[in-house]
C-alpha positions in Angstrom: 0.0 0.0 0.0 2.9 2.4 0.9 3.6 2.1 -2.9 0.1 4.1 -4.4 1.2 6.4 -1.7 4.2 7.4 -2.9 3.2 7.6 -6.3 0.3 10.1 -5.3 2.5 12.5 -3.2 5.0 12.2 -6.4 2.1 12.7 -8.8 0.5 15.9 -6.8 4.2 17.2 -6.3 4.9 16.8 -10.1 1.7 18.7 -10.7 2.1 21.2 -8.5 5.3 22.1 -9.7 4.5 22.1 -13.5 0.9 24.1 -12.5 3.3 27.0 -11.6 4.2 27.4 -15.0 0.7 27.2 -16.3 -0.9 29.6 -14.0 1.9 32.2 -14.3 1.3 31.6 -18.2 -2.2 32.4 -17.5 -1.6 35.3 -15.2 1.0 37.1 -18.3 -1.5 36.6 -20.9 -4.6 38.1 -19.1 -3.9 40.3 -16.1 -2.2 43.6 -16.9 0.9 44.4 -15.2 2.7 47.5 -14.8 6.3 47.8 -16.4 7.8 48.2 -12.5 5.7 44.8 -11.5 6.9 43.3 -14.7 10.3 43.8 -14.6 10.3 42.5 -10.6 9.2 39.4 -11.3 11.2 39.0 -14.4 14.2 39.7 -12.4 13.2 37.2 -9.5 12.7 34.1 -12.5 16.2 34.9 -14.0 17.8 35.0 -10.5 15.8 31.8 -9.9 17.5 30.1 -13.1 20.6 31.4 -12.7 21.2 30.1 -8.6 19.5 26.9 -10.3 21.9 26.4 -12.9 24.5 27.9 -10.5 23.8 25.4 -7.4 23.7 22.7 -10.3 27.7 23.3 -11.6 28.8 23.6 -8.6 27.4 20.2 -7.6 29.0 18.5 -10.6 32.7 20.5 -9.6 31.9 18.8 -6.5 32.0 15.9 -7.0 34.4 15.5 -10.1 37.1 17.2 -7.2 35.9 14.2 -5.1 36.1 11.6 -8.3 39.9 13.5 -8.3 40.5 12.6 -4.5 40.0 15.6 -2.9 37.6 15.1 0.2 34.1 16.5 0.6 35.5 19.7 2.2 38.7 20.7 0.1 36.2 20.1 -3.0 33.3 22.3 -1.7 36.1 24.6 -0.5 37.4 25.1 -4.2 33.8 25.5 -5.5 32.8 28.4 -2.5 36.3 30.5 -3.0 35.5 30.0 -6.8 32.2 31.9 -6.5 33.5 34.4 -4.4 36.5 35.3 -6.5 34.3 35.6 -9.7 31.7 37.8 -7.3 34.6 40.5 -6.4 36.0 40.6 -10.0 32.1 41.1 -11.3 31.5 43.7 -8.8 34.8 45.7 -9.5 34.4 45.3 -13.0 31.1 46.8 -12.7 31.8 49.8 -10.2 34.9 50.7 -12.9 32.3 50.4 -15.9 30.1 53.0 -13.9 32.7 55.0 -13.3 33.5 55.5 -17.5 29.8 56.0 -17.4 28.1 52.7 -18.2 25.8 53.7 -15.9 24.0 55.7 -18.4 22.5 52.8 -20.2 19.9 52.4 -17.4 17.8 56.0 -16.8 17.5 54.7 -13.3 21.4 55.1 -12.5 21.7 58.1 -14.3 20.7 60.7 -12.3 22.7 58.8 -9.3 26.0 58.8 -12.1 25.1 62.4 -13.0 25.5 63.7 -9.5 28.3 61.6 -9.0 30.3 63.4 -12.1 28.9 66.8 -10.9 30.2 66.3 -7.5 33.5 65.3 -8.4 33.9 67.9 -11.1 32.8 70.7 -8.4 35.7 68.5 -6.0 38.2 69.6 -8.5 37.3 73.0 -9.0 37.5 73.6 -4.9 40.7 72.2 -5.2 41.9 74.2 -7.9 40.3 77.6 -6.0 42.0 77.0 -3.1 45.6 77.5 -4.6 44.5 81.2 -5.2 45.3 83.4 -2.3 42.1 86.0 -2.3 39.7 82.8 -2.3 41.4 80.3 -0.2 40.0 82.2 3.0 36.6 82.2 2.0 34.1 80.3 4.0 32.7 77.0 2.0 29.2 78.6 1.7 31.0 81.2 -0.2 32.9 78.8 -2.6 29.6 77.4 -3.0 27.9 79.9 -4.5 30.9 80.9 -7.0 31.0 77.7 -8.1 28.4 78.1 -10.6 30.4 81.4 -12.3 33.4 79.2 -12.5 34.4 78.0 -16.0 37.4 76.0 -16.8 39.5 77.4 -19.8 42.3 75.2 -21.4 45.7 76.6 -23.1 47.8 74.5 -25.5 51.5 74.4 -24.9 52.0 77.6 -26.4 49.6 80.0 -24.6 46.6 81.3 -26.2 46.3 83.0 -29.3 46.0 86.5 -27.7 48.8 85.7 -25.5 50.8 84.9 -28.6 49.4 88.2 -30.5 50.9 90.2 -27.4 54.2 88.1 -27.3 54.8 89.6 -31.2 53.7 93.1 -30.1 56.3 93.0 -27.5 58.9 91.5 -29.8 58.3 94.0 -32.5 58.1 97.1 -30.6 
């Protein structure tokens, strides 16, 4: 008897599991969703699949590393610092891309990316104001409010062209 048992609690198990599928199916097709609800759940089912297909390869490391003789431990060991080195070069990787502004692509980080470029421009321009005598002893509330006025001007090795025209005057005179 304890065999029909089994196979009921398999078969309702099986169903229940392959239901899910259906009745999210269902719920897609005919209940509208905003774009905010849409993209949460999308992002929960691909983190689903990929800690699925992640827990999954690491199992097999596993136990190839055992098939190799290394014990349960060591093997599991290998797999964990594995994860954890490729998590730290991904996060890295992705605070540099932000920084070169890869952060634009999504109009969510942008305005976070755009203060973040603003701020360190205005960092710069402090620090460049405070080698000037007459500004350096102005409070920061002060500074602040110049900051807007300020614009950066670049010369070329040579000076600018009326520095040049005034270099000739001299000369010729």
């Amino acid at each position: 008897m304890s065999g029909v048992r089994e196979i009921v609690i398999v078969s309702l198990l099986g169903f229940l599991t392959t239901s899910s599928s259906i009745v999210g199916a269902a719920l897609g097709l005919f209940t509208p969703l905003s774009r905010r609800m849409l993209a949460c759940v999308l992002a929960f089912a691909a983190g689903a699949l990929i800690s699925g297909l992640a827990i999954e390869l690491a199992f097999k490391g596993a136990q190839e590393l055992h098939k190799q003789g290394f014990n349960a431990n060591a093997a599991w060991s290998f797999i964990g610092s594995g994860f954890a080195v490729g998590s730290i070069i991904y996060y890295f990787t992705s605070l540099f891309l932000d920084q070169k502004g890869a952060a634009i692509r999504y109009p969510t980080r942008f305005r976070e990316y755009a203060l973040g470029r603003k701020q360190k421009e205005a960092n710069s321009t402090i620090q460049l104001l405070s080698k000037c005598d007459l500004l350096r002893h102005l409070p920061p509330e002060e500074v602040e409010r110049i900051l807007p006025c300020v614009r950066t001007r670049h010369l070329d090795d040579e000076g600018s062209g009326q520095a040049r025209e005034a270099d000739e005057l001299r000369t010729n005179y």
